[in-house]
C-alpha positions as CSV (number, residue, x, y, z in Angstrom):
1,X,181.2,42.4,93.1
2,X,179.8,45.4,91.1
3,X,182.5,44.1,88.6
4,X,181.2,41.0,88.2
5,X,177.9,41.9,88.3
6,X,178.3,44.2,85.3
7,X,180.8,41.3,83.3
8,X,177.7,38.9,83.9
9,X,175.0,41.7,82.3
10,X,177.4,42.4,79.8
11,X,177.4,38.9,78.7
12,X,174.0,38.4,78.8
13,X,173.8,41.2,76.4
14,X,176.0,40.1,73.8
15,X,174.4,36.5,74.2
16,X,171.4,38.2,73.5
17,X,172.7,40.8,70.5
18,X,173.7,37.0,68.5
19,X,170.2,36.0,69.0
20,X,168.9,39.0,67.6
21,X,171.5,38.8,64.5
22,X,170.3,35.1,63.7
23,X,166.6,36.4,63.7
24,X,167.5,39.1,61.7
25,X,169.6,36.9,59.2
26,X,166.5,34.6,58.8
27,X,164.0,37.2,58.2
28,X,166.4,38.8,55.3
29,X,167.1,35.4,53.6
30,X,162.9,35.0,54.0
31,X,162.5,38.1,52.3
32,X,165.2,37.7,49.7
33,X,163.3,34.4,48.3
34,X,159.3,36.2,48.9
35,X,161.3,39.3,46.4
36,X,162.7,36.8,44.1
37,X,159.6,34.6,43.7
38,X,157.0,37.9,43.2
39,X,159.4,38.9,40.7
40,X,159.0,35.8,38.7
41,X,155.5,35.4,39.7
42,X,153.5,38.9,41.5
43,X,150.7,36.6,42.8
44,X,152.8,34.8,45.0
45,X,152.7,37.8,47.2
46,X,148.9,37.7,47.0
47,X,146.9,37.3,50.2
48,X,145.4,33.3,49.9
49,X,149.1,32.6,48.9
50,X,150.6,34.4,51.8
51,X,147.5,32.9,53.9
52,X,148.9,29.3,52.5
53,X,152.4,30.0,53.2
54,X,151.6,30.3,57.0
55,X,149.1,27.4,56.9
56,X,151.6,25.1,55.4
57,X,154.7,26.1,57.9
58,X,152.1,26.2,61.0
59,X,152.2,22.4,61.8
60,X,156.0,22.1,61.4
61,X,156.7,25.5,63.3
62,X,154.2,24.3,66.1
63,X,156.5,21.0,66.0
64,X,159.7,23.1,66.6
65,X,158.3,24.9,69.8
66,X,159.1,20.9,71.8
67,X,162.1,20.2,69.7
68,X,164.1,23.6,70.4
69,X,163.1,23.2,74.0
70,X,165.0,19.1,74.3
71,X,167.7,20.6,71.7
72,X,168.9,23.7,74.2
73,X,169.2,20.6,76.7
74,X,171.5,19.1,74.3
75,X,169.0,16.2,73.7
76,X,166.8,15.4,70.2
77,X,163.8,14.3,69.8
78,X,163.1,11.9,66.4
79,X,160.0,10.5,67.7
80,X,157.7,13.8,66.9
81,X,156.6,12.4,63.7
82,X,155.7,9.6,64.9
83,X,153.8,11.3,67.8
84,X,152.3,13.2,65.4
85,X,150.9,10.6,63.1
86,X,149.7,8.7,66.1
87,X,147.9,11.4,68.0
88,X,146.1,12.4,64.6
89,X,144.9,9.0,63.7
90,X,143.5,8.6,67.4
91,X,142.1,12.2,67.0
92,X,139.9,10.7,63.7
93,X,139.1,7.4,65.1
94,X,137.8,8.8,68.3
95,X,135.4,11.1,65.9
96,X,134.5,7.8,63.7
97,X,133.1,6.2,67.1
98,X,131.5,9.2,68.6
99,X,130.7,11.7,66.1
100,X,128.9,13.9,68.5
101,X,132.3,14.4,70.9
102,X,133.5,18.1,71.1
103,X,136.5,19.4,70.0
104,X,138.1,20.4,73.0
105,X,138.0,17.0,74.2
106,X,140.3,15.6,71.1
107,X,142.2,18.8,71.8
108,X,142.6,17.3,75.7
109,X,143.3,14.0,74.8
110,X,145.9,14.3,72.0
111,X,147.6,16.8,73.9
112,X,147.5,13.6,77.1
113,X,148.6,11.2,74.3
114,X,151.7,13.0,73.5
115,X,152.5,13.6,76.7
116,X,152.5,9.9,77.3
117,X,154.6,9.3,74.2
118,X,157.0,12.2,75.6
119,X,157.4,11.5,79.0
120,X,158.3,7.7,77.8
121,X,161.3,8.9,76.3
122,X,161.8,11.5,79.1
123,X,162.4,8.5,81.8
124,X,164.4,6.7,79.7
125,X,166.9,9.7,78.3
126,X,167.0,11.1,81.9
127,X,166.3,8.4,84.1
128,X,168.0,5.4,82.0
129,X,170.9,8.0,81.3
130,X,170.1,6.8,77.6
131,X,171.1,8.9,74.5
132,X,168.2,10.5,73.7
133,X,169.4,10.1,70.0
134,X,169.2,6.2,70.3
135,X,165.8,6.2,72.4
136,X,163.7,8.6,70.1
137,X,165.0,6.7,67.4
138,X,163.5,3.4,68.8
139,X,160.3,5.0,70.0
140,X,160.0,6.8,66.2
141,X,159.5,2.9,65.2
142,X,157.4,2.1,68.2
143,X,155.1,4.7,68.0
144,X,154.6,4.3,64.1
145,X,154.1,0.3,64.8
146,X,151.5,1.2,67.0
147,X,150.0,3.8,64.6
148,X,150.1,0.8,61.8
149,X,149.0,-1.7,63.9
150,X,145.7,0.4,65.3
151,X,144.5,1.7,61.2
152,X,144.9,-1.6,60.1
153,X,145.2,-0.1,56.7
154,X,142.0,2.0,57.0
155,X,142.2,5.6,55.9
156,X,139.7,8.1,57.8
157,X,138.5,10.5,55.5
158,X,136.5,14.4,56.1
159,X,133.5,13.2,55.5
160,X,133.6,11.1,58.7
161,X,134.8,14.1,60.7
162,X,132.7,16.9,62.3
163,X,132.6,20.6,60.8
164,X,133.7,21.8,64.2
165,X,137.1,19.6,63.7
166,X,137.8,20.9,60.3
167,X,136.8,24.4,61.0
168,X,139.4,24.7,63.0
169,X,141.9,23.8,60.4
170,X,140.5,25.6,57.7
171,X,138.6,28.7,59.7
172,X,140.2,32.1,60.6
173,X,139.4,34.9,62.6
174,X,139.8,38.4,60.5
175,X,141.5,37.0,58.3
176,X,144.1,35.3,60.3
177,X,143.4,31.1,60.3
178,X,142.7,29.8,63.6
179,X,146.2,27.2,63.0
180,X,148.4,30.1,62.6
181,X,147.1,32.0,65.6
182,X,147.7,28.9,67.7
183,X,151.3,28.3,66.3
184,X,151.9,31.9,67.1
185,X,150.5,32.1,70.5
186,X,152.0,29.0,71.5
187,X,155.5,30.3,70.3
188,X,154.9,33.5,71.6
189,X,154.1,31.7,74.8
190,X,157.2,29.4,75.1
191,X,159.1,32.0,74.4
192,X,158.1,34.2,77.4
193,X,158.5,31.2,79.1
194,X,162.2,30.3,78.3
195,X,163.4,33.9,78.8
196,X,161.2,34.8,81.5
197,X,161.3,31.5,84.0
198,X,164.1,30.1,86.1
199,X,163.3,26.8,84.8
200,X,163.7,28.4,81.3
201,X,166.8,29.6,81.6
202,X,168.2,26.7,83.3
203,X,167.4,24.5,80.3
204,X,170.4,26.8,78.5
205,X,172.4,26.2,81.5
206,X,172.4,22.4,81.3
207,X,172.6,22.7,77.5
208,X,176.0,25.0,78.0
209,X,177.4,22.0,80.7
210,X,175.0,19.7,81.7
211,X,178.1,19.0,84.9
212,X,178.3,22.2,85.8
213,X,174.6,22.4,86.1
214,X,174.3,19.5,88.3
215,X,177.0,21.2,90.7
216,X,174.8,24.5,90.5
217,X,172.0,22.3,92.1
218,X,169.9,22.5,89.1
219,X,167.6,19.4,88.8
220,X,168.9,18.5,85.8
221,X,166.7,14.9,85.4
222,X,163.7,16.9,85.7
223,X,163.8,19.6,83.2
224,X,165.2,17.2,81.0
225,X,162.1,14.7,81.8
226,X,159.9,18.0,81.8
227,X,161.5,18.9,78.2
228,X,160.6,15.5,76.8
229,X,157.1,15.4,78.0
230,X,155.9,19.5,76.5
231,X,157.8,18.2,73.2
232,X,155.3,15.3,73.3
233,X,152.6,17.2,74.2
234,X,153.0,19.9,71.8
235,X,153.6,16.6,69.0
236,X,150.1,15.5,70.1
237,X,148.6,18.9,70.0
238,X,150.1,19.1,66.0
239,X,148.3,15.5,65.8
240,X,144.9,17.3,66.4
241,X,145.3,20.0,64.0
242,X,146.5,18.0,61.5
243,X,143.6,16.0,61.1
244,X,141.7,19.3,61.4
245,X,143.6,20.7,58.7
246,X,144.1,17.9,56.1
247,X,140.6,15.9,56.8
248,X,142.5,12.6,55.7
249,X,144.4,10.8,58.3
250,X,145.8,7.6,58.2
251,X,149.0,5.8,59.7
252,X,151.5,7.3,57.4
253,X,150.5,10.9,58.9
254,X,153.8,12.9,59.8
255,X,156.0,10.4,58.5
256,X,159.2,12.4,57.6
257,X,158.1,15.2,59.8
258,X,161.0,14.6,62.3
259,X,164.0,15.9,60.0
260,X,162.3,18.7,58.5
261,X,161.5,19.9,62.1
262,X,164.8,19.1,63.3
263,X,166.2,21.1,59.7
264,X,164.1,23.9,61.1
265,X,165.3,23.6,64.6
266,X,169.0,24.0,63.3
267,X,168.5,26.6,60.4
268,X,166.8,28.4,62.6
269,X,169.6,29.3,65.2
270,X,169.0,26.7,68.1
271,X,172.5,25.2,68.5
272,X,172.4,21.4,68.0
273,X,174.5,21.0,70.6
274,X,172.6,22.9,72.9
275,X,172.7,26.0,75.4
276,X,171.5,28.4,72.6
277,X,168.7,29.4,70.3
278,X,165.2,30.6,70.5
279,X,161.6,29.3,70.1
280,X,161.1,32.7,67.9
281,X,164.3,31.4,65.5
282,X,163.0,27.7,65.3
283,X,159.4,28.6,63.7
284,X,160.9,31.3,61.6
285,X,163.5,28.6,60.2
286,X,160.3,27.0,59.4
287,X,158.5,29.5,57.7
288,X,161.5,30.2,55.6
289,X,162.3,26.1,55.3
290,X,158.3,26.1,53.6
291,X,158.7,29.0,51.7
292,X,161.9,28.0,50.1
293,X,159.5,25.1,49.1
294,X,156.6,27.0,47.6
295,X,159.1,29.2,45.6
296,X,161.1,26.5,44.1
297,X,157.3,25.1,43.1
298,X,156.4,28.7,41.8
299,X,159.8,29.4,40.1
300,X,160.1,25.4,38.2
301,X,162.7,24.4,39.9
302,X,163.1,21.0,39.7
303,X,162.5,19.4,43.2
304,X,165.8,17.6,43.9
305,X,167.3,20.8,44.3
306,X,165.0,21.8,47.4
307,X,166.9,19.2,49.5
308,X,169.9,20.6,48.0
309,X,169.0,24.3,49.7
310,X,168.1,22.4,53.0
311,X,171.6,20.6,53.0
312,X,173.4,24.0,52.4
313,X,171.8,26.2,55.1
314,X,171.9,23.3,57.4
315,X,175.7,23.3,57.0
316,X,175.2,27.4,56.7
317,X,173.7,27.5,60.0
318,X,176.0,25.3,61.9
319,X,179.1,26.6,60.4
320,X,177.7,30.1,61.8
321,X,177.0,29.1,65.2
322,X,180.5,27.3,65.7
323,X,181.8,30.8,64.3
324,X,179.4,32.9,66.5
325,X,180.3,30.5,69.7
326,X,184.1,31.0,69.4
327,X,183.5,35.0,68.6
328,X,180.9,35.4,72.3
329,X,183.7,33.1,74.3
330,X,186.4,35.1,73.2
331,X,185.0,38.2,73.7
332,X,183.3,37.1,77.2
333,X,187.1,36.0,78.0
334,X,188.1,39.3,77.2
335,X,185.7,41.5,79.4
336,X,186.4,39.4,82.3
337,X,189.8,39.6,82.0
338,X,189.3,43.6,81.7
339,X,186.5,43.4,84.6
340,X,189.4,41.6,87.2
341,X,191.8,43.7,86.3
C-alpha cells in the first residue's frame, strides 16, 4: 500500500516537474523576443510599452482562463468570440439607455449573459452527447447573428459611455491597470482552484479518460456542463472590459478572438486533447502570442510572417507535448513496475 502510495506521489511529481518545464520554456522564448526587440529598439522595454504589452494580452489571457478549463476536459470552445462580441455590445447598449447605471451592474449582467451563452453549449456537448467542436462552432454563428441582428449596423462610440466604464479600462492602481490586475487575479484564482479542488482535478481526470472517469464515479456531465458555463462567463466578463477598454463597440467585436485564444491555449502547454496544462501556461502563451506581435510591429517585419510564427509554435507545442506524454507514461510505467516488484 505504502508502495503504491509512494508510485502515485511520485507521479504526481513528475506530472508536475513537465508543467513547470513548459512554464519555464514559455517564459525563455518570452524573454528571448523582449531581448531581441530592445536590441533593435531600447524603448520597447520602456514602461508605457511594457504597460501596453499587458493591456493588449489581458483580454485574450482572461479568454484562456474558460478555454483551458473545457480543453483539460477534452472539449473546445469556438463560441468565445462570439460571446465576447455579444456581451460587449449589450454592455454599451445597456449604458446608451441608462447612462446613469453602475458599473458593477454591467459587470453582473455580462458575466449572467455569458453564462447563458455557456451553459447552452454545456447541455448540448454534455447532455446531447454532441461534439463540442460541432456545437461551439454553430453557436459562434448564432451568437454573432444575434450580435448583428441587435446593432443593426449601429456602432456605440466613448462618448456615449460613462467615465466610470472606461476608467476601468484605461485606469490603474500604482501603476498596475485595473485590466491586468483582473486577468491576473482571475488566473491566479482558477489556478488555485484547478490544483487545489476535487472538482479541479477531476476535470484532468476526465480529460486523461473521460470512461474511466465515469467508472470512478466522477460526474462527468456536470463538470463538463460546469466547464462550459465559467468559460462563458469568463467570455462575458472579457465582453465588459472590452468595451471598457476600447470605448468602441459594435457587432464585429471579438470576431477572430476564438483561434488566437485557442493558439494561446495550445502554445501555452494545455494539451488539446486534454488531461494536462495549466491556467498559468495558457495566459503566458498569450502574453508571449501578443508580444511576438508588437515585436514583429517594432522590428518591420512584414505581417504575414506573424501567422507564420503562430503556425510554427502551434506545431512546436504540440509536437512537445506528444513527446513529453510518451516520456511521463514511460517513465510512470517504469516506477510501477519497480514499485510491484
Amino acid at each position: 500500500m505504502e508502495a503504491t502510495k509512494g508510485g502515485q506521489r511520485s507521479g504526481s511529481h513528475l506530472v508536475e516537474v513537465a508543467f513547470r518545464v513548459r512554464e519555464l520554456g514559455i517564459l525563455a522564448a518570452l524573454a528571448l523576443v523582449v531581448v531581441i526587440t530592445t536590441a533593435y529598439s531600447p524603448r520597447f522595454l520602456s514602461g508605457q510599452s511594457l504597460r501596453d504589452l499587458l493591456l493588449n494580452a489581458s483580454i485574450i489571457a482572461l479568454l484562456t482562463v474558460g478555454q483551458t478549463l473545457v480543453v483539460i476536459t477534452r472539449n473546445v470552445d469556438l463560441s468565445v468570440g462570439s460571446v465576447l462580441g455579444l456581451t460587449a455590445f449589450m454592455t454599451g447598449n445597456l449604458f446608451v439607455g441608462r447612462p446613469g447605471m453602475p458599473v458593477v451592474v454591467a459587470v453582473l449582467a455580462g458575466l449572467l449573459a455569458g453564462a447563458v451563452c455557456g451553459a447552452i453549449n454545456g447541455a448540448v456537448t454534455a447532455v446531447g452527447k454532441v461534439p463540442s467542436l460541432v456545437v461551439t462552432l454553430g453557436t459562434l454563428y448564432v451568437f454573432r447573428g444575434i450580435d448583428y441582428a441587435w446593432a443593426g449596423g449601429r456602432q456605440i462610440n466613448a462618448a456615449d459611455l460613462p467615465d466610470s466604464l472606461l476608467t476601468l479600462g484605461s485606469g490603474r492602481f500604482l501603476g498596475v491597470p485595473y485590466l491586468v490586475a483582473i486577468t491576473v487575479l482571475l488566473v491566479a484564482v482558477a489556478a488555485y482552484a484547478l490544483r487545489s479542488y476535487r472538482a479541479g482535478r477531476e476535470l484532468y481526470a476526465i480529460g486523461s479518460n473521460p470512461d474511466a472517469a465515469l467508472l470512478a464515479g466522477i460526474p462527468v456531465g456536470r463538470r463538463v456542463f460546469a466547464a462550459f458555463v465559467l468559460s462563458g462567463a469568463v467570455a462575458g466578463l472579457a465582453g465588459v472590459l472590452f468595451t471598457a477598454r476600447y470605448g468602441t463597440v459594435d457587432a464585429t467585436a471579438g470576431t477572430g478572438f476564438e483561434l488566437q485564444v485557442i493558439s494561446a491555449v495550445v502554445v501555452g502547454g494545455v494539451a488539446i486533447f486534454g488531461g494536462s496544462g495549466s491556467v498559468v501556461g495558457a495566459a503566458l502563451g498569450a502574453l508571449l502570442l501578443s508580444t511576438i506581435g508588437s515585436a514583429i510591429v517594432v522590428l518591420r517585419v512584414p505581417s504575414f510572417w506573424q501567422q507564420a510564427i503562430v503556425g510554427a509554435l502551434l506545431i512546436g507545442a504540440i509536437a512537445l507535448d506528444r513527446l513529453l506524454g510518451l516520456r511521463i507514461a514511460a517513465a510512470l510505467r517504469q516506477r510501477s513496475i519497480r514499485s510491484g516488484s
